[in-house]
KEVOGU-871977 format. One line per field, with one value per residue (C-alpha): residue number from 0; residue in three letters; x, y, z. Coordinates in Angstrom, 2 decimals, always signed. Last residue first. Example, Ala and Ser with C-alpha at 12.3 -4.5 7.8 and 13.67 -1.06 7.14 Angstrom:
BEGIN
n [1;0]
res [SER;ALA]
px [+13.67;+12.30]
py [-1.06;-4.50]
pz [+7.14;+7.80]
//
This chain:
BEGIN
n [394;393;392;391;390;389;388;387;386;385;384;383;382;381;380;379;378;377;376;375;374;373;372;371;370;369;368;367;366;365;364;363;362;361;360;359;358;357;356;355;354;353;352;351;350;349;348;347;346;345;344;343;342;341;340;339;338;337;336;335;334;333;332;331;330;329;328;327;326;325;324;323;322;321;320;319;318;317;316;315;314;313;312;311;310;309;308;307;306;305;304;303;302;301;300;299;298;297;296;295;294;293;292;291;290;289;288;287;286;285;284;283;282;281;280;279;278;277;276;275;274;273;272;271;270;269;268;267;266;265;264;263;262;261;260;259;258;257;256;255;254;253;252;251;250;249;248;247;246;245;244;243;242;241;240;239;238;237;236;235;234;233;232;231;230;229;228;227;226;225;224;223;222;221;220;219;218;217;216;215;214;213;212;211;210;209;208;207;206;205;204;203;202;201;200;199;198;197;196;195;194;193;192;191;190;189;188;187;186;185;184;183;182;181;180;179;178;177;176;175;174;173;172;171;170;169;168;167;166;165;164;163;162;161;160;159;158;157;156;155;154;153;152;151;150;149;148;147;146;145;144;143;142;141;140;139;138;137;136;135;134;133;132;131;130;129;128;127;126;125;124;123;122;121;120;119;118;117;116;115;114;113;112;111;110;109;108;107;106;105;104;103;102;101;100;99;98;97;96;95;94;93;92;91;90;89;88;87;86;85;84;83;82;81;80;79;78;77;76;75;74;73;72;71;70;69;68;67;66;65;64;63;62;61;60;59;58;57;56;55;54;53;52;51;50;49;48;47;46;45;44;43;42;41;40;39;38;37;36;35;34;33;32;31;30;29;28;27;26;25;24;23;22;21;20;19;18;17;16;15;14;13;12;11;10;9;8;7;6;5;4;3;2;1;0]
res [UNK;UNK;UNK;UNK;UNK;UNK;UNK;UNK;UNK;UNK;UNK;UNK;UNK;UNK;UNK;UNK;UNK;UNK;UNK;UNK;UNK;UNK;UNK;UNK;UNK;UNK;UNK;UNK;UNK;UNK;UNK;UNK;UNK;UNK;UNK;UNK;UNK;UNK;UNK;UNK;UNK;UNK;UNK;UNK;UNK;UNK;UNK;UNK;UNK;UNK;UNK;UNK;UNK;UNK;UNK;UNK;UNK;UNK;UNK;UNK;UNK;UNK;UNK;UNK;UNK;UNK;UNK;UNK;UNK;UNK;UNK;UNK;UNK;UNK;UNK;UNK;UNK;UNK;UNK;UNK;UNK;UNK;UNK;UNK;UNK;UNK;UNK;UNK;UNK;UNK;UNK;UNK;UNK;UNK;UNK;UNK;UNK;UNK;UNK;UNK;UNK;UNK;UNK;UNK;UNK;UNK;UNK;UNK;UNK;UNK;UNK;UNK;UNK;UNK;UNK;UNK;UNK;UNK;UNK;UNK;UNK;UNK;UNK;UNK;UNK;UNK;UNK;UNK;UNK;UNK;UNK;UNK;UNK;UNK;UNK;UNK;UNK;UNK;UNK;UNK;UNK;UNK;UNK;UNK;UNK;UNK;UNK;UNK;UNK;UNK;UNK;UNK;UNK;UNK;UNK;UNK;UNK;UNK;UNK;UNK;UNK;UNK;UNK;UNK;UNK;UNK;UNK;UNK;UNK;UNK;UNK;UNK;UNK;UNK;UNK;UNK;UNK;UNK;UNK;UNK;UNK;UNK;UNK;UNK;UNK;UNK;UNK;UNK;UNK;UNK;UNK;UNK;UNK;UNK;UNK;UNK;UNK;UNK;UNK;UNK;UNK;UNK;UNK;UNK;UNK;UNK;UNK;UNK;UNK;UNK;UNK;UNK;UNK;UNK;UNK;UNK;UNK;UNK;UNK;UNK;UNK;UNK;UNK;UNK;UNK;UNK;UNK;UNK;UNK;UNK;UNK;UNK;UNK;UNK;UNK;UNK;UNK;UNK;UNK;UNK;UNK;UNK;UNK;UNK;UNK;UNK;UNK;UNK;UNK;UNK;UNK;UNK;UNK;UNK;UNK;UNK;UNK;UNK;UNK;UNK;UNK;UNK;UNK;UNK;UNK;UNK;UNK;UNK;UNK;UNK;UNK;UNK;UNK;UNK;UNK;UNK;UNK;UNK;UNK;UNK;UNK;UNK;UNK;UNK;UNK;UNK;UNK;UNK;UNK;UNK;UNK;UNK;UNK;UNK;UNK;UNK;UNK;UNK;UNK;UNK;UNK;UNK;UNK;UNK;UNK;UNK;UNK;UNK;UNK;UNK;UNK;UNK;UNK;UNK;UNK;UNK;UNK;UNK;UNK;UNK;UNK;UNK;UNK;UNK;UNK;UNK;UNK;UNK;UNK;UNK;UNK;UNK;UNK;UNK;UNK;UNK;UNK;UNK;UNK;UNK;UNK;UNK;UNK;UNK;UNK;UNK;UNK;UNK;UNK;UNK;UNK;UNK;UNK;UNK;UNK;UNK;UNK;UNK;UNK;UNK;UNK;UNK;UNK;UNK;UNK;UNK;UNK;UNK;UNK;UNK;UNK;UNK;UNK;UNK;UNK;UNK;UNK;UNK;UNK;UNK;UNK;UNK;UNK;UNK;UNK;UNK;UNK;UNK;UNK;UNK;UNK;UNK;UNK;UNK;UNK]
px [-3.76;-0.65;+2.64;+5.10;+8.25;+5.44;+5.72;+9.78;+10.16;+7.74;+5.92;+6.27;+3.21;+5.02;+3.15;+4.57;+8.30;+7.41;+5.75;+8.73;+11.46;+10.20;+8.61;+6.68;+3.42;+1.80;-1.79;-5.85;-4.00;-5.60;-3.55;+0.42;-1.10;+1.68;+3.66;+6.67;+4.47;+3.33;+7.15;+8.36;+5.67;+6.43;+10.46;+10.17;+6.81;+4.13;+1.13;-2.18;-5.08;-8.58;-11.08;-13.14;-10.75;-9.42;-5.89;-5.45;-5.63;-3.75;-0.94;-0.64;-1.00;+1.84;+4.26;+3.61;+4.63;+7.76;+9.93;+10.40;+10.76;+13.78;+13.56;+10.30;+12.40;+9.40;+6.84;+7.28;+7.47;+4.97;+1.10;-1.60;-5.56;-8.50;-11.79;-10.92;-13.00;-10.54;-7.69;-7.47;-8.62;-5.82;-3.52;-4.41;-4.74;-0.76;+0.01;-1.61;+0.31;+4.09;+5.47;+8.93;+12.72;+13.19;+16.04;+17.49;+20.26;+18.28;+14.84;+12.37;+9.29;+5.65;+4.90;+7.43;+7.29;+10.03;+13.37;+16.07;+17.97;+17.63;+16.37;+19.61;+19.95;+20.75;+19.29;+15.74;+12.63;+8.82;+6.86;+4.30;+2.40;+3.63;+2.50;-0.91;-2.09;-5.59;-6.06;-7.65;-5.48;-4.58;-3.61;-1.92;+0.18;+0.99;+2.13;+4.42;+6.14;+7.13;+8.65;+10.29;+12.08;+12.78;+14.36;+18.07;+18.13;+17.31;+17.08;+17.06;+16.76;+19.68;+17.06;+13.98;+13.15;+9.55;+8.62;+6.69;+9.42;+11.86;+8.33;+8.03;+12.01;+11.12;+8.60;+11.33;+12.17;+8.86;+5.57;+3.86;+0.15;-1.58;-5.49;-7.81;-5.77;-4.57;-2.84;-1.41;+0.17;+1.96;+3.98;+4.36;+6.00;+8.06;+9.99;+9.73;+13.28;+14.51;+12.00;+14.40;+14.08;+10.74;+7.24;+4.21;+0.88;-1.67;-5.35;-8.09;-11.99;-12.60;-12.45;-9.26;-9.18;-5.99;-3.08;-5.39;-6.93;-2.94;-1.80;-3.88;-4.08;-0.57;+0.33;-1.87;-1.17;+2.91;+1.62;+0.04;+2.15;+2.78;+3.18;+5.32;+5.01;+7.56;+10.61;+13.77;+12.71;+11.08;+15.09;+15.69;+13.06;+13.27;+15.36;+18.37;+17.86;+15.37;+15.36;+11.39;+10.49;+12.32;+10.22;+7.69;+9.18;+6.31;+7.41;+6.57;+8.24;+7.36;+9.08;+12.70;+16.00;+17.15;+15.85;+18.35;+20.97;+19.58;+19.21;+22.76;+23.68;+21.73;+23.22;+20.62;+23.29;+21.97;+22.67;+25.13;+27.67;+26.39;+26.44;+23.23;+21.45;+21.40;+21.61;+18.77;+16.33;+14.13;+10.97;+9.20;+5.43;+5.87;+8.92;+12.83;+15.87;+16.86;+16.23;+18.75;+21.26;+21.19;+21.20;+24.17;+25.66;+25.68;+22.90;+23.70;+27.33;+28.04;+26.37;+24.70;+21.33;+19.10;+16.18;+13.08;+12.21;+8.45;+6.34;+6.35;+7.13;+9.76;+11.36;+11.11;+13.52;+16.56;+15.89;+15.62;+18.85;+20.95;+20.24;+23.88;+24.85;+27.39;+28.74;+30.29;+30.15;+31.44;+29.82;+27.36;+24.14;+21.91;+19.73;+18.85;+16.20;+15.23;+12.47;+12.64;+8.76;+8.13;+4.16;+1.57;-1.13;-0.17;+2.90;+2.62;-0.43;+1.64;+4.69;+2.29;+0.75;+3.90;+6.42;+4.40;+5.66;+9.43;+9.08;+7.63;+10.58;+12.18;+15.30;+16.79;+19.49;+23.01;+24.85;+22.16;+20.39;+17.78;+15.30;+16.30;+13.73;+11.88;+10.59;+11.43;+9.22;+11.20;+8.16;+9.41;+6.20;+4.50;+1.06;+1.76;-1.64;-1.25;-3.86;-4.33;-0.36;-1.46;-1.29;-1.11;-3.79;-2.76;+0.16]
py [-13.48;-12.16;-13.23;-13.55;-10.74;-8.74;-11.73;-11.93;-7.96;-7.42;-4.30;-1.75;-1.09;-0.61;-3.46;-5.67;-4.82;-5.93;-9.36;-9.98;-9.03;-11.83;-13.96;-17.63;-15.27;-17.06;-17.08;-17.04;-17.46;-20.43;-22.95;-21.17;-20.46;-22.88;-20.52;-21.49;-21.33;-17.57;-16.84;-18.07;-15.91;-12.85;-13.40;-13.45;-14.00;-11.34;-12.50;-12.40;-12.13;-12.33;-11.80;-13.61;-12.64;-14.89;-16.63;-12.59;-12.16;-14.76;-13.73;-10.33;-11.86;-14.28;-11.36;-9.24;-11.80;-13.01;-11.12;-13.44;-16.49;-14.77;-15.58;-13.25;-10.43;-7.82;-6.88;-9.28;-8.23;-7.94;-8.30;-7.79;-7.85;-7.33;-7.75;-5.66;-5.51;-7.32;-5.99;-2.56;-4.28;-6.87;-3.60;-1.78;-4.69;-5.72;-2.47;-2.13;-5.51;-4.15;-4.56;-6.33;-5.91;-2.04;-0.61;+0.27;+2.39;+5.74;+4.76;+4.62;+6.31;+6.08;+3.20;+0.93;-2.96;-4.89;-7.33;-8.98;-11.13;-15.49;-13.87;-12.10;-8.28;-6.59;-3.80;-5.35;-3.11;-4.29;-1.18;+0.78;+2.55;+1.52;+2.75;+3.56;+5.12;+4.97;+7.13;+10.20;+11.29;+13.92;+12.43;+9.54;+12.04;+13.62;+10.73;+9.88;+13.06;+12.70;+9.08;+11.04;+13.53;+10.63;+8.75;+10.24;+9.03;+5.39;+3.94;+0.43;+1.13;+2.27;+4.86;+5.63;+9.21;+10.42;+13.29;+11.41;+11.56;+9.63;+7.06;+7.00;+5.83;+3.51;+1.39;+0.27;-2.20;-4.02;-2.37;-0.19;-0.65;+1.27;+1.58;+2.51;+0.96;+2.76;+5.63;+4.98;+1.71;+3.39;+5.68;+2.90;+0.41;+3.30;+3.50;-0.42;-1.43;+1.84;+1.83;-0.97;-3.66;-6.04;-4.57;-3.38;-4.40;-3.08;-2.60;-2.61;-1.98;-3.07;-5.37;-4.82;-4.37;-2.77;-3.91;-6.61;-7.82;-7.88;-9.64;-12.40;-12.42;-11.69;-14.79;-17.22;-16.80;-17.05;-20.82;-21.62;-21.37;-18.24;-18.38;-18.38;-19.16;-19.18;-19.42;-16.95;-13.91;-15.33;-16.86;-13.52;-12.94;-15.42;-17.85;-15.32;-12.77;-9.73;-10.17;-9.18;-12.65;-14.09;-15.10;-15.37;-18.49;-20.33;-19.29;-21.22;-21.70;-23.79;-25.11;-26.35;-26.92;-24.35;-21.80;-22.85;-21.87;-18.80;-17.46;-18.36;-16.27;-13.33;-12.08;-11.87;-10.03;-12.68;-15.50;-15.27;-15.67;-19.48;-21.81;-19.64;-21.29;-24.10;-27.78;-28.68;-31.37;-33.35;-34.45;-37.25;-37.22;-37.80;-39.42;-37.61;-39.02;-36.07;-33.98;-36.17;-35.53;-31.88;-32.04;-34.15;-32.46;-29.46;-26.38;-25.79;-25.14;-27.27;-30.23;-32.65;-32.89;-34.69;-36.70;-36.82;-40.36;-40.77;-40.76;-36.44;-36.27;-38.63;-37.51;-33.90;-34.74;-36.63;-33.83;-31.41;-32.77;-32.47;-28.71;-28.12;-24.90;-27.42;-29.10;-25.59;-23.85;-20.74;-16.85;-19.19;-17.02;-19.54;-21.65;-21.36;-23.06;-25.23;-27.67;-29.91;-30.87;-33.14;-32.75;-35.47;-33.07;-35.47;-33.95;-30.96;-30.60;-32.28;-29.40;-26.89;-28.49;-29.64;-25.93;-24.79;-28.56;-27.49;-24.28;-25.50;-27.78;-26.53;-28.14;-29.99;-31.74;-31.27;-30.66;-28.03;-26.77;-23.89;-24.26;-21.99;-24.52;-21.40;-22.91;-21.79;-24.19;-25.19;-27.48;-29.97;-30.46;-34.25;-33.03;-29.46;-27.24;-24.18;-21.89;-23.46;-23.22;-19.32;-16.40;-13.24;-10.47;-9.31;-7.74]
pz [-12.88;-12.17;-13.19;-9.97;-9.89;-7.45;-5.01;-5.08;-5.51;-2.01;-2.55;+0.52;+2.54;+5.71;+6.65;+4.08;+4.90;+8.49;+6.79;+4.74;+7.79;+10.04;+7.47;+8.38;+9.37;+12.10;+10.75;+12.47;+15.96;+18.29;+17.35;+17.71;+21.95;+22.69;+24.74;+22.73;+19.32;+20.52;+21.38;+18.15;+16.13;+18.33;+17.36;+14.58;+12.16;+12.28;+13.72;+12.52;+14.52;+12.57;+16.01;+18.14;+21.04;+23.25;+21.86;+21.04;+25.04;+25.66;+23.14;+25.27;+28.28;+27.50;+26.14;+28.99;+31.64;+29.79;+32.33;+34.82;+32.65;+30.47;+27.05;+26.65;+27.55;+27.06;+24.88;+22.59;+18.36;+15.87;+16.39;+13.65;+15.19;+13.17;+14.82;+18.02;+20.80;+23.44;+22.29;+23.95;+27.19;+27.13;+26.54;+29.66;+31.95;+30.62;+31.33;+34.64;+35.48;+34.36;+30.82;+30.78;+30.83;+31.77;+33.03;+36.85;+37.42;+37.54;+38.33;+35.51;+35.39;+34.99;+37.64;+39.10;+39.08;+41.09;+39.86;+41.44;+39.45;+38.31;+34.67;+33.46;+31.95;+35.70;+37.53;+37.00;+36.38;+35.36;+33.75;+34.47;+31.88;+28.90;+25.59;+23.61;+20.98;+20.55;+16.99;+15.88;+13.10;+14.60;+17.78;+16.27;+14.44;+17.46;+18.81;+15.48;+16.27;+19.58;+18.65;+15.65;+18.23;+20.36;+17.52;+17.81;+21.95;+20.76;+24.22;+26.01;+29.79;+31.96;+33.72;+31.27;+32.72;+31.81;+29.34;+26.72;+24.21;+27.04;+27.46;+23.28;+23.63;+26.16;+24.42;+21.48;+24.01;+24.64;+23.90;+21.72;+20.88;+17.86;+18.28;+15.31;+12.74;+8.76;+8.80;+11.39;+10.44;+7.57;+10.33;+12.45;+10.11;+8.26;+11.92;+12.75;+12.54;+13.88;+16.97;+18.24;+20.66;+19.95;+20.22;+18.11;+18.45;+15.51;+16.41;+13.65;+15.19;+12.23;+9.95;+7.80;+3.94;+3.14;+5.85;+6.76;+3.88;+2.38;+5.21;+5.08;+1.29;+0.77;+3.45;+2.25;-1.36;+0.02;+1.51;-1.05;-3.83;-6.35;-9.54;-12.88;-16.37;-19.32;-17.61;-17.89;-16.07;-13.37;-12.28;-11.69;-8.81;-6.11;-6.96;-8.40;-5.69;-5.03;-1.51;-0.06;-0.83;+1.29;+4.58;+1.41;+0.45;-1.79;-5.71;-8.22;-11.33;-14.68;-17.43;-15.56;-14.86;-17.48;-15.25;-12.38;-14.73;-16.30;-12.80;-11.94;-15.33;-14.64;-11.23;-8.72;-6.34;-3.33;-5.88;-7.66;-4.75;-5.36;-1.86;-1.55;-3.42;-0.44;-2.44;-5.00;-4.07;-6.08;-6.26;-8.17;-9.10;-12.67;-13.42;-12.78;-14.21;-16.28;-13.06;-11.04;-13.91;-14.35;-10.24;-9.75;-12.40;-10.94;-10.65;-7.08;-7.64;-4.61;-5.90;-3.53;-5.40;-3.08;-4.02;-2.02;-1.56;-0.52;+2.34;+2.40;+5.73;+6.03;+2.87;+3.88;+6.71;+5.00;+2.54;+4.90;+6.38;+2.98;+3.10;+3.53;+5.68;+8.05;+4.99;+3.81;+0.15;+0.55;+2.45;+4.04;+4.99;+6.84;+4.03;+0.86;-0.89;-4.27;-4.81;-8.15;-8.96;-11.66;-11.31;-11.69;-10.14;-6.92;-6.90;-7.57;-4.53;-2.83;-2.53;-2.10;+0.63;+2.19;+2.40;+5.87;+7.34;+6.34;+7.83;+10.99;+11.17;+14.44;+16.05;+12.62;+13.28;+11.62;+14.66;+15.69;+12.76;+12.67;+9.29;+6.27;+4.39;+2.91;-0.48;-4.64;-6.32;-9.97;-11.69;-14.38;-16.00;-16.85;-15.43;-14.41;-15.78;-13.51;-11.83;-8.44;-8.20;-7.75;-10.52;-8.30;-7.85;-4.72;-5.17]
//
């Protein structure tokens, strides 16, 4: 996967140039509340243009089962227009490839962009039927392909539209992410340490089992942390638990063993008997009390892990370790991104929820890349290939 044709590679003076983008920004009442999306899509997007490119952007955006003003991308273009200091062109169509769009394209000069509405207003899309692909093909000469927070979706803009056009790359922001990603996952620096949080061991079960074979220290925090306590032999009280993974939780620490790794979970933790932020809370060690659960790492923990990091050269992080919503129980999150905000160190984080609580804390600056995909990057790490970047011709 990482040998992939880049936007480096093409000749586009005078081409139309189809650049699938990630513009599934959050909306509320049609405005825009984070745009790092949009601001990740802008080198691509000028390098096309100022190569003399006719470059027609398509993305989708929410999961709309119909057509519905609310999932309309007609904001980014309002938005994209202001950063880009130029008109970008929107083609209101419903059936994406319209005659708005036919006709907006027609119009186009060197330089211009245009705007397709959400793909996903088409059912086509997400079952990458071939006609929708043919469709948005026929728009174009050349595709590139810069949303990797959907490139593991083989739909009709990601993959089937590859099919139909007679070159296709990557941009820079997915080059960014494979390389990044790939050198880690493959190539690290070592000493390699992989952070793992968020709620469920079921999202991350092939993630931990590739990850082994590959860091020197494996870190498990937040909510998934409490089923390797219950495998470890401690009570969890009302905490989040996956009683059917304890058996693989066991498992996956005896791999560690074997394979000579750090592995290393909670050990104390900060309780609360209820799931708000204005409640009581205290910090027990090992256990949990019956009636009480688990909404943060305690202060040995956070010791524990800082000192984990603080050596390491290669550093991937995905998920919080706590509630990171809640004030009092964002304590483990923030020393865990302040202690990869002080390391001299590649850190990479893997989109989410860790890559919005990094930006909140405003550490974003001093991480080497904030992965734009959530479920791309995981998918990545379990050393799956990704059907939108392998769909991409390589070099």
């Amino acid at each position: 996967m990482l040998n992939k044709k880049s936007v480096d590679d093409l000749q586009v003076k005078g081409k139309r140039v189809l650049v699938r983008c990630d513009f599934n920004v959050p909306l509320q009442d049609g405005v825009i509340t984070d745009e790092n999306r949009i601001v990740a899509a802008l080198p691509t997007i000028n390098k096309l243009i100022s190569e003399g490119a006719k470059v027609i952007l398509c993305s989708h955006l929410g999961k709309p089962k119909e057509p519905t003003p609310s999932a309309s991308l007609a904001p980014v273009a309002t938005r994209l227009s202001e950063k880009l200091g130029k008109t970008v062109v929107f083609a209101a169509d419903d059936t994406v490839v319209g005659e708005n769009a036919k006709k907006a394209v027609e119009a186009m000069q060197e330089g211009d962009v245009v705007l397709l509405e959400n793909t996903r207003f088409r059912k086509e899309e997400t079952k990458n039927v071939e006609e929708f692909s043919k469709e948005l093909a026929s728009l174009c000469d050349v595709y590139v392909n810069d949303a990797f927070g959907s490139s593991h979706r083989a739909h009709c803009s990601t993959v089937g539209v590859t099919k139909f056009v007679s070159e296709s790359a990557v941009g820079y922001l997915m080059d960014k992410e494979i390389t990044y990603l790939g050198n880690a996952v493959n190539n690290p620096e070592r000493p390699f340490v992989a952070i793992l949080g968020g709620a469920k061991v079921s999202d991350k079960i092939n993630v931990i089992n590739n990850l082994l074979e590959k860091v020197d220290t494996l870190i498990i925090g937040g909510g998934m942390a409490y089923t390797f306590m219950k495998a470890n032999g401690l009570e969890v009280g009302n905490s989040l638990l996956e009683a059917d993974k304890v058996e693989y939780a066991k498992e996956m620490m005896e791999k560690a063993k074997e394979k000579g790794v750090n592995f290393l979970i909670p050990v104390d933790t900060v309780v609360t008997q209820e799931f708000k932020n204005d409640t009581e809370f205290k910090t027990v060690e090992g256990g949990i009390p019956e009636g009480w659960q688990g909404l943060d790492i305690g202060e040995k923990t956070r010791e524990l892990f800082a000192n984990a990091i603080k050596d390491a050269k290669t550093v991937v992080w995905n998920g919080p370790m706590g509630v990171f919503e809640f004030e009092n129980f964002a304590k483990g999150t923030i020393a865990v991104a302040e202690a990869l905000a002080n390391i001299d160190a590649t850190t990479i984080i893997g989109g989410g929820d860790s890559a919005a609580a990094v930006n909140q804390l405003g550490f974003g600056d001093k991480m080497s890349h904030i992965s734009t995909g959530g479920g791309a990057s995981l998918e990545f790490l379990e050393g799956k290939e990704l059907p939108g970047v392998v769909a991409a011709n390589d070099k």
